[in-house]
C-alpha positions in Angstrom: 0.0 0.0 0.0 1.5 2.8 -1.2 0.7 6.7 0.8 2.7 9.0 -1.9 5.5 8.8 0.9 9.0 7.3 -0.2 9.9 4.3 2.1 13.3 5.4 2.6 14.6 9.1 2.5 18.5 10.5 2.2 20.1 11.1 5.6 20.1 15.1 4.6 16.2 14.8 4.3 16.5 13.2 8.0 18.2 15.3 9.3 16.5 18.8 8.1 12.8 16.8 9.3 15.2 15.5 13.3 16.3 19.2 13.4 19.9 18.0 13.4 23.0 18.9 11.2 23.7 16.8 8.4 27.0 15.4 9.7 25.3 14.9 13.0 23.1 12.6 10.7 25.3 11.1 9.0 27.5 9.7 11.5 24.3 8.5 13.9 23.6 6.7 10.4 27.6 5.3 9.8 27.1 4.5 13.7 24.1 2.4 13.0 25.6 0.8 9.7 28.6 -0.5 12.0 27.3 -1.7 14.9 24.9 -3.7 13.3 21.5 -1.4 14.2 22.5 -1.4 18.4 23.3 2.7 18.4 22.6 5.7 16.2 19.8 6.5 13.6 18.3 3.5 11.7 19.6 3.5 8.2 20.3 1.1 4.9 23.2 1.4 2.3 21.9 0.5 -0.9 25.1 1.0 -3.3 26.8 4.2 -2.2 23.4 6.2 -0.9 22.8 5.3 3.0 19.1 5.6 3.1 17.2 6.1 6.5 13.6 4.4 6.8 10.8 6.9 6.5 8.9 5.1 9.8 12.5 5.1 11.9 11.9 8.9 11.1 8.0 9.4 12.2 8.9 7.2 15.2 11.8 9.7 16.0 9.6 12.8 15.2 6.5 11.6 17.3 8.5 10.6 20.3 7.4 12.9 23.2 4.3 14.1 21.3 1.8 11.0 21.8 -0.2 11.1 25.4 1.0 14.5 26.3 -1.4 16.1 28.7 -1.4 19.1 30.3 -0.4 19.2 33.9 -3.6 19.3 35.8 -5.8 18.7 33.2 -6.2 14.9 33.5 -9.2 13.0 34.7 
């Protein structure tokens, strides 16, 4: 099922959408590549391009923002 979203974005996309440098990006992404996906930011190397998952990314982006209730407001 396709939603007009890529699967997989460059590691420059990542990082402008994680609010992070691109080098910052990068090597959370080499990081990821070399320790076999225990530390840094999810990513694939297809060829030359290291690609980051477009869900790794929402995940990232939505962390913090799901549940969050005002203080004193809840039930």
């Amino acid at each position: 099922m396709r939603t007009g979203k890529p699967a997989f974005i460059r590691v420059r996309e990542a990082a402008m959408i994680l609010g992070i440098s691109a080098s910052a990006a990068y090597e959370l992404a080499n990081a990821w590549l070399a320790t076999d996906g225990q530390a840094g930011l999810p990513a694939v190397r297809l060829g030359r391009s290291i690609l980051v998952p477009r869900a790794a990314i929402d995940r990232l982006a939505a962390v913090g923002r799901e549940d969050r209730a005002e203080p004193g407001l809840a039930g």
